[in-house]
C-alpha positions as CSV (number, residue, x, y, z in Angstrom):
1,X,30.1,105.0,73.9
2,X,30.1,108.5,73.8
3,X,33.9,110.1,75.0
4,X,34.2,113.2,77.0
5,X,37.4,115.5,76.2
6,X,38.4,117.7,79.6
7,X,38.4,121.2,78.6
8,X,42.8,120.8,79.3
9,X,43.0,118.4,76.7
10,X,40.9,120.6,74.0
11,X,43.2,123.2,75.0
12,X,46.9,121.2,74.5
13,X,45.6,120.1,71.0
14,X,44.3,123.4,69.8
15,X,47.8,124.8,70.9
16,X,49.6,121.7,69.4
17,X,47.7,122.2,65.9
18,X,48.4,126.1,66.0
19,X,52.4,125.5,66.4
20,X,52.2,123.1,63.9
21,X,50.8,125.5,61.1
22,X,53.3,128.0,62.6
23,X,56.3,125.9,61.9
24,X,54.9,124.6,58.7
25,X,54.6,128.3,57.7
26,X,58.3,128.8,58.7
27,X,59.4,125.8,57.1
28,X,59.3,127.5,53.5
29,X,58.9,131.0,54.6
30,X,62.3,132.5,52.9
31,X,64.5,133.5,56.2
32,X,65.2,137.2,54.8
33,X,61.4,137.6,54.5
34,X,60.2,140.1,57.1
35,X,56.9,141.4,57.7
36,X,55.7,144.1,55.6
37,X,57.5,142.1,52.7
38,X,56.1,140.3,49.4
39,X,57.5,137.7,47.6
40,X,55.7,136.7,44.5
41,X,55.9,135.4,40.9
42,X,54.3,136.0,37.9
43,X,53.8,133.9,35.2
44,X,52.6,133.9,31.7
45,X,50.1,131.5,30.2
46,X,49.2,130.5,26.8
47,X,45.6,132.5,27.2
48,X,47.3,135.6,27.5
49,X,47.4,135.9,31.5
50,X,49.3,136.6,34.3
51,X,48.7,134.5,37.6
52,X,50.2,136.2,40.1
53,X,51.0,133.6,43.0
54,X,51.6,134.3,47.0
55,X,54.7,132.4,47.5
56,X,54.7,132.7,51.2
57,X,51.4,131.4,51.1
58,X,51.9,129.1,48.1
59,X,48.4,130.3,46.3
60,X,47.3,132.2,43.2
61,X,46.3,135.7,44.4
62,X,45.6,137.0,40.9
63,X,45.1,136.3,37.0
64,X,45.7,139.7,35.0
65,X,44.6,139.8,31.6
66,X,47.2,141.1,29.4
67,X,47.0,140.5,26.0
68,X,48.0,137.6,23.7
69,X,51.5,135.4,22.9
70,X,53.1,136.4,26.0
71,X,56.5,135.1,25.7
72,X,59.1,136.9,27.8
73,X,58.3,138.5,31.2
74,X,61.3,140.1,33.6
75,X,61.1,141.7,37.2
76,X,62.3,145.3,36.6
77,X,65.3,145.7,38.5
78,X,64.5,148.9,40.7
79,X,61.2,149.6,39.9
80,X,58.1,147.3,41.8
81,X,57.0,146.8,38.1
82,X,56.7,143.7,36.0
83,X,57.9,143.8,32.2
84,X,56.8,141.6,29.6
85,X,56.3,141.7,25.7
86,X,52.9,140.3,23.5
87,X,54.7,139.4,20.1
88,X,50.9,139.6,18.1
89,X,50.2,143.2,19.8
90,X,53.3,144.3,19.1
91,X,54.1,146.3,22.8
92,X,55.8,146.4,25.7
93,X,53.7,146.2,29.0
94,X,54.3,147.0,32.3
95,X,52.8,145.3,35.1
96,X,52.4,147.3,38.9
97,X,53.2,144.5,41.6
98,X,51.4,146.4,44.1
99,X,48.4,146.7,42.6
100,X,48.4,143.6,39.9
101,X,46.9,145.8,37.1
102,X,48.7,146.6,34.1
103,X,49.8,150.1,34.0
104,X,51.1,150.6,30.4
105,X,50.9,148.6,27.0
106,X,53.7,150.5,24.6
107,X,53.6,150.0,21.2
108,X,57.4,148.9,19.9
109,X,56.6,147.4,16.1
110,X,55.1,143.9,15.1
111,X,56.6,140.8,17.3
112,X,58.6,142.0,20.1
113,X,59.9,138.6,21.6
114,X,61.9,139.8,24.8
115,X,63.0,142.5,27.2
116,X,66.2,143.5,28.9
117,X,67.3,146.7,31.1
118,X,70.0,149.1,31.3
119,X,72.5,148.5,34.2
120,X,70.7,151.4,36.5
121,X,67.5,150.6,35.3
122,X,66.3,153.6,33.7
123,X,66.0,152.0,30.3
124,X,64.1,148.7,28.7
125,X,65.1,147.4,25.5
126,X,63.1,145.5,22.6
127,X,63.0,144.5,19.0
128,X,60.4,144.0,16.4
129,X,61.3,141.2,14.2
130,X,59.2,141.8,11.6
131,X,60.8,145.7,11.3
132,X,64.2,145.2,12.2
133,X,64.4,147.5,15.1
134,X,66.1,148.0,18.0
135,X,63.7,150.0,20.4
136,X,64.8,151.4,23.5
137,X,62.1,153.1,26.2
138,X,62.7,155.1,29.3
139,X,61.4,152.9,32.1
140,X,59.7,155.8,33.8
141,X,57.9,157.9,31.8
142,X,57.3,154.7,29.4
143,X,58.3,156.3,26.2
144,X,60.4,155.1,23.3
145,X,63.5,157.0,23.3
146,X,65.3,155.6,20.6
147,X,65.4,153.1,17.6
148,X,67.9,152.0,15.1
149,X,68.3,149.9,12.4
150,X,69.1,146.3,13.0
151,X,70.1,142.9,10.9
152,X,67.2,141.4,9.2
153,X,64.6,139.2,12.0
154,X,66.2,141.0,15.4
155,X,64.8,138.3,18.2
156,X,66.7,139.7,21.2
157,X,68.1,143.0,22.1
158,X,71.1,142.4,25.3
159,X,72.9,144.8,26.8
160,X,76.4,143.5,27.9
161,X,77.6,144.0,31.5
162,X,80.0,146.7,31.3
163,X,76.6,148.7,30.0
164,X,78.6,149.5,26.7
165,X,76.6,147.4,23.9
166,X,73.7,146.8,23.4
167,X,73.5,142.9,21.1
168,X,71.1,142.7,18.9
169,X,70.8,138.5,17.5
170,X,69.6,138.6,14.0
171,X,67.7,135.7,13.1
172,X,66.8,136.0,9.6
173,X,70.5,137.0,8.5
174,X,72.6,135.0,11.3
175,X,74.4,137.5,12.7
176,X,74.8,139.5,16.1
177,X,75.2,143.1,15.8
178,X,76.8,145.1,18.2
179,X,74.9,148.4,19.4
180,X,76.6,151.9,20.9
181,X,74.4,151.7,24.1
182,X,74.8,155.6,24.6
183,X,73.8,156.7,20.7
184,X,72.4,153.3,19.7
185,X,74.5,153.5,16.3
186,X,75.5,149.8,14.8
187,X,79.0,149.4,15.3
188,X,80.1,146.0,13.8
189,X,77.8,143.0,12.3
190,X,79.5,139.2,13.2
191,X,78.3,136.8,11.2
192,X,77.4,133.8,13.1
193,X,75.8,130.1,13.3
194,X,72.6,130.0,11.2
195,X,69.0,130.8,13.0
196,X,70.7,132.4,16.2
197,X,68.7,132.1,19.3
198,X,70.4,133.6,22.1
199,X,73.2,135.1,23.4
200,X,75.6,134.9,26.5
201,X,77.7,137.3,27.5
202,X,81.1,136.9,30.0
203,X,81.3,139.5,33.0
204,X,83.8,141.5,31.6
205,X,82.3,142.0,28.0
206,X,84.7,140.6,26.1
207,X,83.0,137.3,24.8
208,X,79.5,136.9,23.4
209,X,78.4,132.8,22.8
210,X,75.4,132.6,20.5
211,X,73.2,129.8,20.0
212,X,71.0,128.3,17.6
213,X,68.4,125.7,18.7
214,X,68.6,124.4,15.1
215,X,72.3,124.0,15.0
216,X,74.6,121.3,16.8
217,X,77.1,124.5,17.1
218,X,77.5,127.8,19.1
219,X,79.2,130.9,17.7
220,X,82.1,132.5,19.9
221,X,82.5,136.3,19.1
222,X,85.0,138.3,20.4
223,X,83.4,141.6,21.3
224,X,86.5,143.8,21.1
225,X,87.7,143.2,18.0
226,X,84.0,142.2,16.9
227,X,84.8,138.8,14.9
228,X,83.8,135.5,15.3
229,X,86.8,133.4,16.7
230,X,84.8,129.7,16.3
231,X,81.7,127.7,16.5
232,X,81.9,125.1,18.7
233,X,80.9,122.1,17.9
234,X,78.3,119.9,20.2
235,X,76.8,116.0,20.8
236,X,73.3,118.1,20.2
237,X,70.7,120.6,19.3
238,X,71.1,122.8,22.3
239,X,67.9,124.5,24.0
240,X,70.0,126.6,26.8
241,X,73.0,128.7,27.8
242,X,73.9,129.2,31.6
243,X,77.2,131.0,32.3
244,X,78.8,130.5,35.7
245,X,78.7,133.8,37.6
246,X,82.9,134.4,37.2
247,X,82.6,133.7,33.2
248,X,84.6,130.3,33.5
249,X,82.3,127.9,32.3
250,X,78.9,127.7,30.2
251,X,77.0,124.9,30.5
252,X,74.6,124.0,27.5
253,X,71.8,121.9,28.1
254,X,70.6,119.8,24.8
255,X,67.5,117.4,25.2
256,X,68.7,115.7,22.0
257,X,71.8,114.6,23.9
258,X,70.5,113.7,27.4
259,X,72.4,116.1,29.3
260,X,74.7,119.3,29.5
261,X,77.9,119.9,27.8
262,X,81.0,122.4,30.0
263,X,82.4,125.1,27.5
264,X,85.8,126.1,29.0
265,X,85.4,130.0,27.9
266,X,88.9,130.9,28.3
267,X,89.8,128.1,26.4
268,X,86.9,128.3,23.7
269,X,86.5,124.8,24.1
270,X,84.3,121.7,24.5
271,X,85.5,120.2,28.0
272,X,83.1,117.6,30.3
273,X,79.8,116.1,29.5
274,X,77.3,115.0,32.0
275,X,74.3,112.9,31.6
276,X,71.6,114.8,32.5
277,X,68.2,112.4,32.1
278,X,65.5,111.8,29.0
279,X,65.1,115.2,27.7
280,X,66.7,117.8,29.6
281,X,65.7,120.8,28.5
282,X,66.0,124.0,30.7
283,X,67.5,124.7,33.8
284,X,68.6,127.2,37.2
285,X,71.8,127.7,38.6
286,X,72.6,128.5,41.6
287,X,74.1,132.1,42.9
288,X,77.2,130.4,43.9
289,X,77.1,128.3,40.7
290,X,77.4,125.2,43.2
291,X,74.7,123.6,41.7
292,X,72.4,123.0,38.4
293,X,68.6,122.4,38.5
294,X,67.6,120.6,35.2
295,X,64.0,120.2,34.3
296,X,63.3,117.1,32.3
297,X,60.4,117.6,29.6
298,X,59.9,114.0,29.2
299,X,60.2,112.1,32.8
300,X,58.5,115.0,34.5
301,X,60.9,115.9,37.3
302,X,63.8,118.1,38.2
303,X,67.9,116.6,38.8
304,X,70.0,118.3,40.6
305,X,73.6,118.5,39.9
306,X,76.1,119.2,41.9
307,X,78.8,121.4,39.2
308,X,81.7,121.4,41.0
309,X,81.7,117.6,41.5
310,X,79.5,116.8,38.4
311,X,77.9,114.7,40.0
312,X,73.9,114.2,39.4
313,X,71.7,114.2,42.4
314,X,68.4,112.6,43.1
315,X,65.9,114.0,41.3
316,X,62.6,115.8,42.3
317,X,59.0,115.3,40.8
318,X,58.0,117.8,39.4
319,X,54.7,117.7,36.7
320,X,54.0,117.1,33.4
321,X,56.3,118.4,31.0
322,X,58.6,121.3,33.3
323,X,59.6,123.7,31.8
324,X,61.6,127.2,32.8
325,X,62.9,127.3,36.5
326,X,63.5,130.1,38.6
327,X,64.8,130.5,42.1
328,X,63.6,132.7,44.8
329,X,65.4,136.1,45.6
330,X,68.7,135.8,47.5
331,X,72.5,134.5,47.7
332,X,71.2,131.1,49.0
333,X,67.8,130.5,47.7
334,X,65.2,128.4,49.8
335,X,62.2,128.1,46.8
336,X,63.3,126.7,43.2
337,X,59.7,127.4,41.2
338,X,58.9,125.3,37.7
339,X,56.9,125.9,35.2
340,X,54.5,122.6,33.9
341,X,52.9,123.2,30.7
342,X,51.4,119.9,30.5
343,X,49.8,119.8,33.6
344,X,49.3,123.8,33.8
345,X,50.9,124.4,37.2
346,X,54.0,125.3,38.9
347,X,56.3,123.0,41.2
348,X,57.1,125.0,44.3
349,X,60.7,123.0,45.6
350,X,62.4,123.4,48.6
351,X,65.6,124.0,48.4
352,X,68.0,123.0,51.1
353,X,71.9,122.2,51.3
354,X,70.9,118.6,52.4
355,X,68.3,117.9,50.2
356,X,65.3,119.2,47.9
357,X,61.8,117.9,47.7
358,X,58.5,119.2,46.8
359,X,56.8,121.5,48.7
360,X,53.6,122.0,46.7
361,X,51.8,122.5,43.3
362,X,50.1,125.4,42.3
363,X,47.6,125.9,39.3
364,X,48.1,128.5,36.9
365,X,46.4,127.9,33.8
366,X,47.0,126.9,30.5
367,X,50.4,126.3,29.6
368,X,53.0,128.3,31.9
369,X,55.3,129.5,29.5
370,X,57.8,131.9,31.7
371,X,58.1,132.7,35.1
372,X,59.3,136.2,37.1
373,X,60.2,137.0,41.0
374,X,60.1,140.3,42.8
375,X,60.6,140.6,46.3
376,X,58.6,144.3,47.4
């Protein structure tokens, strides 16, 4: 039997569907998002790409070739410009966010591995591993400045709150070398746990916890009097630092030992341990450092944990084998964004102070290795 719709009751469901995609849209549109403004996030594949995704409307808007063994990639600070480093070319490029093209490839020295800024952000940092340099370049004309002599295998170059230092972890000789930020000059060499990794710096520069992914311990160095005060010992191999924003706490997550360890940094020691899942192996914390966002390589999903209580939450799916997280701009964050390099996508989670759950998956390509945010 064929069934005629009156012309009023095409109209109530056309106007029905419409508010629905309108409060959908609203429902993960970031609330300090006006018009005019972008909110997107780059991230790096194994294939030497950026996909450059729309996260207001949750889709890839771009892939930017770039060049190959992209590992670190950072939103500039001031600038509507993208940083990352290609460890085989050996530079430095800077991405436009405006325009998605790469505007500058700067050649630092064979395997740059990351990239941090000055304070004001007038200056990037680098090293080449394979010449022991410490390379700094003014962000806008996009020349190198200055270099200096590091420890043998330099793998990150970090300059410490109070813009004084710049720390340079040396891999091949285990030790973190403390940079004069304003003449570059190597002040003082700390010897610390072998293979050094990383480095974690409290607010007011006076601490400096580096870690090893090879070593069940992380080095304490007091930056003042530039010696090492300890190594702490752990339950396992640890594969991240993340320091509460007052400098209180640092939580270190090890996949080896199913969770995160507290360091009580005033203390230099080894307080509360909280089961975390199978393999947890990176996470996000919050602004407010209420929360923890674990991604869990094996079960494929993200736990919340709620710090202050430590208390685990339930988790959220995520994809095969997450990796990095990053939240979305802002004091309370609404978006938490994962990188799966198994399934070669990223998780897009909503993130609410009732609840999280998954908003989306978006392709990226092949194995999503790091992820940045710039709101423009």
């Amino acid at each position: 039997m064929k069934r005629n719709f009156s012309p009023r009751v095409v109209i109530l469901l056309l106007v029905l569907s419409i508010f629905g995609v309108i409060v959908l849209a609203r429902e993960h549109r970031p609330s300090f998002l006006r018009p005019g403004l972008r909110l997107n996030a780059y991230v790096t594949t194994a294939d030497g790409t950026v996909t450059v995704v729309d996260l207001v409307k949750l889709s890839a808007i771009a892939n930017v070739p770039v060049g190959p063994g992209l590992s670190s990639i950072r939103e500039h600070p001031t600038r509507t410009e993208i940083w990352g480093v290609s460890g085989p070319g050996g530079y430095v490029w800077v991405l436009d966010a405006k325009s998605n093209q790469v505007e500058a490839r700067i050649p630092v020295g064979s395997m740059p591995l990351t990239v941090d800024f000055s304070r004001d952000g007038q200056l990037a940092y680098t090293t080449s591993s394979k010449t022991d340099t410490l390379v700094a370049m003014d962000c806008q004309s996009r020349k190198i400045i200055a270099q200096a002599r590091t420890g043998a295998g330099p793998v990150i170059a970090h300059v410490t709150p109070d813009g004084k230092s710049v720390l340079v972890v040396n891999q091949r000789d285990a030790t973190l070398g403390i940079h004069d930020a304003a003449t570059f000059a190597l002040r003082s060499v700390v010897p610390t746990v072998s293979k050094p990794e990383d480095v974690s710096i409290v607010p007011d520069s006076s601490l400096a916890f580096v870690l090893s992914r090879s070593e069940r311990r992380i080095s304490v160095v007091d930056l003042r009097q530039a010696v090492l005060l300890t190594n702490l010992l752990l339950e396992g191999e640890p594969t991240q630092m993340l320091l509460k924003p007052d400098g209180g706490e640092l939580y270190v997550l090890s996949p080896e030992a199913h969770g995160l360890q507290v360091i009580n940094t005033w203390t230099h020691e080894v307080g509360d341990y909280v089961l975390a899942g199978s393999a947890p192996s990176r996470g996000a914390l919050l602004p407010d450092a209420s929360g923890l966002f674990v991604s869990d390589t094996v079960a494929g999903r993200v736990t919340p944990i709620d710090i202050v209580n430590r208390r685990v939450m339930r988790p959220v799916p995520a994809g095969q084998s997450p990796g990095v997280l990053v939240f979305s701009p802002g004091e309370k964050p609404s978006l938490l964004l994962v990188a799966n390099q198994g399934s070669g996508d990223i998780a897009v989670i909503r993130v609410r102070s009732d609840g999280q759950s998954l908003l989306t998956m978006i392709p990226v390509g092949q194995q999503p290795q790091d992820i940045a945010v710039k709101l423009f």
